[in-house]
C-alpha positions in Angstrom: 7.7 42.8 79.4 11.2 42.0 78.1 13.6 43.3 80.0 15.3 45.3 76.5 11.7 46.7 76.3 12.3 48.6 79.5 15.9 50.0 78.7 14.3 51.5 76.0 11.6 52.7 77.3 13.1 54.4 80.0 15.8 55.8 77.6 13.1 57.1 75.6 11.7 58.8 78.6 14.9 60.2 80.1 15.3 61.4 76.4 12.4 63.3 76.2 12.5 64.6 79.7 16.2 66.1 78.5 14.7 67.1 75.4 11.7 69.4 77.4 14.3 70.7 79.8 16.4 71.9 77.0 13.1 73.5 75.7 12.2 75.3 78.6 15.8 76.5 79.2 16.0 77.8 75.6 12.4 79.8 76.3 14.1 80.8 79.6 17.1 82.0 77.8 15.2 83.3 75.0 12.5 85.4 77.2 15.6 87.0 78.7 17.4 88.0 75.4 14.2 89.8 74.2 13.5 91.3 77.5 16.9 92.4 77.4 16.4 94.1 73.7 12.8 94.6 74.0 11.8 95.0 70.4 13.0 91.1 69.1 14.7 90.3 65.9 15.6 92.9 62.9 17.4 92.5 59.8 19.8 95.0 58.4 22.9 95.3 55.8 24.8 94.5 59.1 23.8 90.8 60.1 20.4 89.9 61.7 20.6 91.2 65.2 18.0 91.3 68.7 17.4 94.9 68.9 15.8 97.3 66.3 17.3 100.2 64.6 14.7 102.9 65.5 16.6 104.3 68.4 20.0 104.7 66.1 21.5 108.3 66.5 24.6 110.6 67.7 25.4 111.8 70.9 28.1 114.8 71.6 29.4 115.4 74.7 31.6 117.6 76.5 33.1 117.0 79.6 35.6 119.1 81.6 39.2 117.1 82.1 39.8 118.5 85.4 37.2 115.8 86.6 38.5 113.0 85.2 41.7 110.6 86.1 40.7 107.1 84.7 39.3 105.8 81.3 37.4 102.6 81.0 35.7 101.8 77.6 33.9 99.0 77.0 32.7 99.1 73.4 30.8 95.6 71.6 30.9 95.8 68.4 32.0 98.8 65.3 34.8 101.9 65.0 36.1 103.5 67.9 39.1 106.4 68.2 40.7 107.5 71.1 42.8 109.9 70.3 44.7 113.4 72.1 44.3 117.3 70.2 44.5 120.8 71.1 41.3 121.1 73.1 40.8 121.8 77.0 38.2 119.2 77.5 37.6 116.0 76.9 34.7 115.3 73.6 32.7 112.4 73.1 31.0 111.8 69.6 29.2 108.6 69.1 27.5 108.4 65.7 24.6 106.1 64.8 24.4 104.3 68.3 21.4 102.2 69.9 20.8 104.8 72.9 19.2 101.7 74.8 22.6 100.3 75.1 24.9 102.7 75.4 26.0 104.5 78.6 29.2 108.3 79.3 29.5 109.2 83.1 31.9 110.5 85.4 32.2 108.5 88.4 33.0 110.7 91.2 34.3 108.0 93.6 37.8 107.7 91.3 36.9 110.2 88.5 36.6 107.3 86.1 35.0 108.4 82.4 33.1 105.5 81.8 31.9 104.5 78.3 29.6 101.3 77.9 28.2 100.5 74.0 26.8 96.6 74.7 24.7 96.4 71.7 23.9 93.2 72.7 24.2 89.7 70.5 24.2 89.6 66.7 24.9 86.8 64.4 25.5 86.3 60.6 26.9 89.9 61.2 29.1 91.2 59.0 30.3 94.7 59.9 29.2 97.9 62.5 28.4 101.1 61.2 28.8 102.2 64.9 31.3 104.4 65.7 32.5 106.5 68.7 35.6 108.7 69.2 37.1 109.6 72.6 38.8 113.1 72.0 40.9 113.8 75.4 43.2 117.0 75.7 47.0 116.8 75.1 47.8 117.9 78.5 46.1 115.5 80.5 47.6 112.3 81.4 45.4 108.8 82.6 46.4 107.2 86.1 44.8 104.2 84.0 43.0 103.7 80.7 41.1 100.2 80.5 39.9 99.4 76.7 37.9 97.0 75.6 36.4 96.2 72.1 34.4 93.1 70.8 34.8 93.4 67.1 35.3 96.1 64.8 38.5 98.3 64.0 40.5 100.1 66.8 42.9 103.5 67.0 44.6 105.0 69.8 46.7 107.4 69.4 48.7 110.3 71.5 47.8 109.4 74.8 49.6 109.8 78.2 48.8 107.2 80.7 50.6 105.6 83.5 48.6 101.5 82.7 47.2 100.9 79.3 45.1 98.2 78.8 44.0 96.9 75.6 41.5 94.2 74.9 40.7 93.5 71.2 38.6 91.0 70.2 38.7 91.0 66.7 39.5 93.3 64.0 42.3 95.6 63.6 43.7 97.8 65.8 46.7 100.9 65.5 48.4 102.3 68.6 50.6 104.9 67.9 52.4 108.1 70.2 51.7 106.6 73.1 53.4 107.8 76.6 53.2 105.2 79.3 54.7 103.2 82.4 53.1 99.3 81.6 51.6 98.7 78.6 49.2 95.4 78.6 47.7 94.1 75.1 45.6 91.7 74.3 44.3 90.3 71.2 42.2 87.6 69.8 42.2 87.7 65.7 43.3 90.8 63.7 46.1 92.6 62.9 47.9 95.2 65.3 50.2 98.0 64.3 52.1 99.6 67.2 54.4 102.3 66.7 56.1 105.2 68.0 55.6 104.2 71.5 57.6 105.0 74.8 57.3 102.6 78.2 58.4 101.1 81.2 57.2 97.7 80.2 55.0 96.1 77.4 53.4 92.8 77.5 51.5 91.3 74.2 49.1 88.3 74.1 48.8 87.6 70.1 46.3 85.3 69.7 45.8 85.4 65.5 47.0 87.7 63.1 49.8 90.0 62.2 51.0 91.8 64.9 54.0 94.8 63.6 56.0 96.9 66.4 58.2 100.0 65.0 59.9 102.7 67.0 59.0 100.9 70.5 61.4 102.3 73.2 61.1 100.1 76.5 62.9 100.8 79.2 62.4 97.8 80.8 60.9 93.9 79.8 58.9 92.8 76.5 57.0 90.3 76.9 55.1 88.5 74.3 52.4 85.1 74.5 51.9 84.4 71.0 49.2 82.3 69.8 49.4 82.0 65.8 50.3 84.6 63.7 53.3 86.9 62.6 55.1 89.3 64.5 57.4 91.7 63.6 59.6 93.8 65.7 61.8 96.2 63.8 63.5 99.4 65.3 63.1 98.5 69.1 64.8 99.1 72.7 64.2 96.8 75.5 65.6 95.9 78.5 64.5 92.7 78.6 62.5 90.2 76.8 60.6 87.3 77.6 59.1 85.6 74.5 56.8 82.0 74.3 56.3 81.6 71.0 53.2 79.6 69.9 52.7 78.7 66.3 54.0 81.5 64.0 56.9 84.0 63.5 59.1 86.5 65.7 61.3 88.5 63.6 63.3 91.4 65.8 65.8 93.9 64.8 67.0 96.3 67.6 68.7 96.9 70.9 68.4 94.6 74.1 69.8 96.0 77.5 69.0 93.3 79.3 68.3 89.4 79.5 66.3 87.2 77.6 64.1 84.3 77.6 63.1 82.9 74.1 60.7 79.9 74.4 60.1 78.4 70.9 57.2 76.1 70.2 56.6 75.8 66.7 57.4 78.4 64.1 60.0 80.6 63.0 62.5 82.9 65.2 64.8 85.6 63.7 66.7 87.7 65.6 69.4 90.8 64.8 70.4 92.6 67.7 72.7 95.4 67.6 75.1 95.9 69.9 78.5 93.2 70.5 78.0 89.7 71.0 80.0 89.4 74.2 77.9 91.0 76.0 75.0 88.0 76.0 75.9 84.7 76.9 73.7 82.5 73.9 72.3 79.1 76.4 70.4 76.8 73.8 68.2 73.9 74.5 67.5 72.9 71.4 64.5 70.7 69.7 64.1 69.9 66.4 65.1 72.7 64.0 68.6 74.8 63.1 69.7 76.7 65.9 72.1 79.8 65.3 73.8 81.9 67.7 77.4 83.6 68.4 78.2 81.1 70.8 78.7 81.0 74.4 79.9 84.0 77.0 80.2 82.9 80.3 81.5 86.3 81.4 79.1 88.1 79.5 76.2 90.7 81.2 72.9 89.2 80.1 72.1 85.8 79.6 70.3 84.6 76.7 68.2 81.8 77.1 66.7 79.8 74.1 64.4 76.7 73.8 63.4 75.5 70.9 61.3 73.3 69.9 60.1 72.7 66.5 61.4 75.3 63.9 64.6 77.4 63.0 66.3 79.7 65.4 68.8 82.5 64.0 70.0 85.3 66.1 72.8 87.8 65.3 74.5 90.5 66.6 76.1 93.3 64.9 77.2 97.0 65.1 74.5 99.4 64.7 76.8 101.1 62.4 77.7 98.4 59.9 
């Protein structure tokens, strides 16, 4: 037997043994999804999903706030609402949930209310009609509030807490009245509106999408990892700011009380601050693109640091009152 003969043969065998190992590890895999959902594929007006829709209903709950200190929500896929009111405990309304998946306790170790919706995987889905709103009183005020949500839109509104974090996988999301110490957000594609917000700190990972900030007081450092996308700052206090601009656009109008770091990659970076312009000492290191500042300060308070790489750079300053 030629010797080409063999290298094909035992190609051909090492192909097929691949090929049956794939197999078995797609059964494998496969056996665990359904054992996982149980009752196998269905079709609905939502996307074709493993799970089936007979065990869809609403759950109420009421729970006292006395008990409770942290909020962690972990939430796959629809509409959810957290949201503060004139109430003296906290309510829980899921509508048109999979029970199977879906999980509200107290833990007592930390007085965590943990929510858990994992519907479980879907594909060619289109949309959720699973919703769930988190009703807490407006008295009581989160140590830490940890939320999390696959796809699907996404309000908060009028909460006190002293860490808020936001995970958003996709879909939209408004955060508005919000008290807190550090805000952490996180987004993968959508658009985010955040507004009327006081903090210590905010930090924003934009991945894609529009992302809009109005009425954001910060006592202390913005920072912002954007990915691709707009954002658009208008009507905002800092006290310092450390941006690293991916692909996209930073527009900011405002006041800065404090230092800044401005890391352009490639995109578009527009800047008015108000205040005077000798207070911020303008350091460029500049790529390719139009770079604008008022100049150098070398007495000045706060040091403004700018790299740029590929795209235009304009930054102002001016008197609020002009």
């Amino acid at each position: 037997m030629c010797k080409g003969a063999v290298k094909y043969i035992v190609g051909g065998s090492m192909v097929t043994a691949g090929i049956i190992l794939m197999l078995i590890g797609t059964f494998a895999g496969g056996f665990s999804v359904l054992e996982t959902f149980r009752d196998g594929i269905f079709i609905d007006g939502n996307g074709i999903h493993f799970s089936s829709d007979e065990d869809r209903e609403n759950r109420s709950q009421e729970l006292p706030a006395e008990n409770i200190k942290n909020l962690k929500v972990e939430f796959d896929w629809g509409e959810m609402t957290v949201r503060s009111d004139k109430t003296d405990n906290v309510l829980i309304n899921a509508e048109n949930i999979d029970t199977r998946h879906y999980s509200c306790e107290v833990q007592e170790n930390d007085g965590t209310l943990k929510i858990t919706y994992k519907r479980g995987f879907a594909f060619f889905s289109f949309s959720s009609d699973a919703k769930i709103e988190i009703v807490v009183p407006e008295s009581l005020s989160f140590d830490r509030a940890d939320i999390s949500k696959g796809a699907g839109k996404m309000n908060i509104s009028g909460i006190s807490v002293n860490d808020l974090i936001i995970e958003n996988g996709a879909g939209d999301t408004t955060v508005e009245r919000i008290t807190a110490q550090n805000i952490k957000i996180s987004k993968g594609a959508g658009n985010i509106d955040f507004s009327n917000t006081s903090a210590d700190t905010l930090s924003l990972e934009n991945g894609a999408g529009e992302t809009t900030l109005t009425g954001v007081d910060l006592k202390g450092k913005f920072t912002l990892d954007g990915g691709a996308g707009a954002v658009k700052a208008a009507d905002v206090t800092c006290g310092g700011m450390d941006i690293d601009l991916g692909v996209g656009e930073f527009t900011f109008t405002g006041t800065l009380n404090g230092s800044a770091d401005v890391d352009c990659g490639v995109g578009e970076v527009k800047m008015t601050l108000y205040g005077d312009e000798k207070d911020y000492d303008f350091q460029v290191d500049g790529g390719v693109g139009k770079i604008t500042t008022p100049g150098r300060h070398q007495d000045a308070e706060y040091v403004f640091k700018i790299d740029a790489g590929v795209g235009a750079v304009d930054v102002t300053v001016i008197d609020k009152t002009d």
